[in-house]
C-alpha positions, 0 to 999 in steps of 0.5 A: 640711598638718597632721594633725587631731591635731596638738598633742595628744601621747600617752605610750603604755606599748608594750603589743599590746593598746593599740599599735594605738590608738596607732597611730590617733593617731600616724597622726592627727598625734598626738605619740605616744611609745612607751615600752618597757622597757630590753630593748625591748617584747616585740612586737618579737618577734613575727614575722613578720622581715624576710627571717625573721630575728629581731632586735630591729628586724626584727619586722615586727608593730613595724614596722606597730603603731608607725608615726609614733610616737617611741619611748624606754625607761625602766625602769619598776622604778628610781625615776628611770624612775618619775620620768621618766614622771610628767615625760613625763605632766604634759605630756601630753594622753594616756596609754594602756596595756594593762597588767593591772589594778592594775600601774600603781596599785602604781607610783603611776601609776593615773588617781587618783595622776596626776590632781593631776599633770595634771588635764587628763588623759586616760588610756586603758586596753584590759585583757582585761575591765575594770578592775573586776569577778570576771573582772578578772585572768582570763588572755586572748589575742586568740583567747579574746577573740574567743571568750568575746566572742562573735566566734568564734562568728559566723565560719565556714562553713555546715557546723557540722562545721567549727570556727569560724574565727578571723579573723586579724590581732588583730581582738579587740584592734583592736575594743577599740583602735577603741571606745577611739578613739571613746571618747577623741576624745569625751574630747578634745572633752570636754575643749576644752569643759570642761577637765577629764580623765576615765579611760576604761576599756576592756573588750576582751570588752565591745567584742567582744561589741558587734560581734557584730551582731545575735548578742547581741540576737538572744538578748536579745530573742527567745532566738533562736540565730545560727549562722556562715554562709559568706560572709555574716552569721550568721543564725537562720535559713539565707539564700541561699549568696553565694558563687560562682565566677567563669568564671576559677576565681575566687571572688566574693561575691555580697553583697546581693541587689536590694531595690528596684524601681530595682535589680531593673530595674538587674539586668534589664538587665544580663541583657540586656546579656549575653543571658542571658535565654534561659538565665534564665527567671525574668527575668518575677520581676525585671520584676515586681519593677521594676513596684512601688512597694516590694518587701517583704522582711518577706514572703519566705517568706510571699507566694509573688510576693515570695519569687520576686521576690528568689529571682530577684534572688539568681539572677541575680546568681549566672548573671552571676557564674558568667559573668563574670571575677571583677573584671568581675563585680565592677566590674560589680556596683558600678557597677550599685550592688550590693555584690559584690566579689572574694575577695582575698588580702592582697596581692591587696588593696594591688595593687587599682587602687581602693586603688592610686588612693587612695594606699592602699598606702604608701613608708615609708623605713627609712634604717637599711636603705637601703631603702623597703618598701610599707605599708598606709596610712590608711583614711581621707582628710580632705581638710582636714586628712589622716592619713598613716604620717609615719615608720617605727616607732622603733628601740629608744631612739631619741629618748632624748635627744631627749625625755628629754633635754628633761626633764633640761634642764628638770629642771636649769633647775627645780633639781629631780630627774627623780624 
């Protein structure tokens, strides 16, 4: 069954901040072709190796951004490799990269030079800051991204003696790489109804910045100050430690605590169910809460009944936990309708029996090696028409002749050249 991009086709110029949005395409059903230099992209090496050896096809950071694409090389200082993209590019629907501002314009492939090329099309840059404006060429990685954004800020623990921690995995440039997705599916649906192309500029700090969740508005509007909690949103003021460990010495967060009456009776009879109620008193709170018809959390800390109803709720959920199993507790809690959940490692996560029922972990064949390796697959399921990591990441030049020579026959059947 086709994927819902499917026909649409996509050059990429392979780049870390843009791959993963090439990625998102490609894994869509998007024809995507990555384009790398002679020598090959400079992600190929990043590591992790297969097996901690380097190698032009051993990077196991090319092998995961690049999954489902078809990959060329063009050499992007000759007039032919020029000459050739431009051919790629006046058939394309896409073209998305991450080089610094103004490189592409000083090669005659910026937005305005290949318009009249290909007037449908839509081009995506991811840059650090922007296109325009004084930080345009400021120097930038993930990690200062994350920082200047505002990102850095919000992660961490409750003792402000410890820095903040940096999430893992290029979170910055996957942030940017997600509103450019949103973006530019609006472009294609713009495009199906009017035809025409459009230039989506893409600032990495900006899309930053927007994820900070209420941190950014937080000081807009009343100047108020959030500061990095442990295992749960930055905040204000300080809430309710979440975090606590289970009777197998595992972690679990406790996430968001009873909110309605429904929910407070939910975690009532949980207690009850483990006959814990003579080790918890506060029981009454929770049967006080599950009697109204609405539990007002605007008045914790004001009214002295509500601030014990839901200081009630949080213990309880922290009693059970402590007696629990972590995974017990964890599908416990989400079958009674609370977000709980375990502390994972990463592999712990691909091992877990939901994602395992989903099909999440993925067999991706490497016929070069003889061998299949397991994958993160897509994170999402459309039942009509679904996503899937098609094929490995392309070996260095690998549909050279596959796409280029397409142009050179068509450049041949045309009597023109390929620049």
């Amino acid at each position: 069954m086709p994927g819902p991009l499917q026909g649409v086709r996509v050059i990429e110029l392979a780049h870390e901040r843009c791959c993963f949005l090439g990625k998102l395409l490609a894994d869509a059903g998007a024809d995507v072709v990555v384009v790398e230099p002679p020598e090959g992209a400079a992600q190929r090496g990043h590591e992790p190796f297969l097996d901690d050896q380097p190698g032009l096809e051993r990077s196991l950071s090319w092998w995961h951004y690049n999954t489902s694409k078809r990959g060329v090389t063009l050499d992007l200082a000759s007039e032919q490799g020029i000459g050739q993209l431009r051919q790629l590019l006046a058939g394309a629907d896409v073209f998305i990269d991450g080089e610094a501002p103004g490189r592409l314009a000083q090669l005659g492939l910026d937005y305005l030079s290949l318009q009249p090329l290909n007037p449908g099309l839509l081009m995506v840059s991811l840059t650090p800051y922007g296109q325009s404006g004084p930080e345009k060429e400021r120097p930038a990685t993930d990690l200062t991204l994350a920082a200047s954004g505002g990102m850095l800020w919000m992660n961490g623990y409750d003792d402000h003696s410890i820095p903040p921690i940096r999430g893992g995995g290029n979170q910055s440039f996957h942030t940017g790489a997600h509103y450019a997705m949103m973006a530019l599916l609006a472009a294609l649906l713009y495009r199906d109804e009017h035809g025409a192309g459009q230039f989506i500029d893409v600032n990495i700090n900006a899309c930053c910045n927007v994820t900070t969740e209420s941190g950014s508005y937080a000081w807009l509007v009343s100047g108020a100050v959030v500061h990095r909690q442990t295992g749960r949103h930055a905040a204000a003021r300080p809430t309710s430690s979440s975090q606590v460990r289970c009777s197998d010495g595992r972690y679990v967060n406790t996430g968001v605590p009873p909110r309605t009456p429904k929910e407070f009776r939910s975690l009532r009879d949980w207690v009850l169910e483990l006959g814990l109620q003579d080790e918890f008193p506060e029981l009454v709170f929770l049967e006080m809460a599950m009697e109204l018809e609405y539990v007002d959390q605007g008045k914790i800390g004001v009214d002295d009944a509500v601030t014990a109803m839901c200081a009630a709720g949080r213990d309880a959920l922290v009693l059970i936990a402590s007696r629990l199993p972590a995974y017990d507790f964890f599908r416990g809690g989400q079958d009674r309708g609370f977000s709980v959940g375990v502390i994972y490692s990463p592999e712990e996560v691909m091992d877990d029996l939901h994602f395992r029922d989903r099909g999440f972990p993925t067999a991706v064949e490497h016929p070069e090696l003889g061998a299949s390796f397991e994958y993160p697959g897509v994170p999402y399921r459309l039942n009509g028409s679904p996503c899937e990591v098609s094929r490995r990441a392309p070996l260095l030049g690998e549909h050279n002749e596959e796409v280029l020579g397409r142009l050179d026959d068509e450049g041949a059947a045309s009597g023109s050249s390929p620049a």
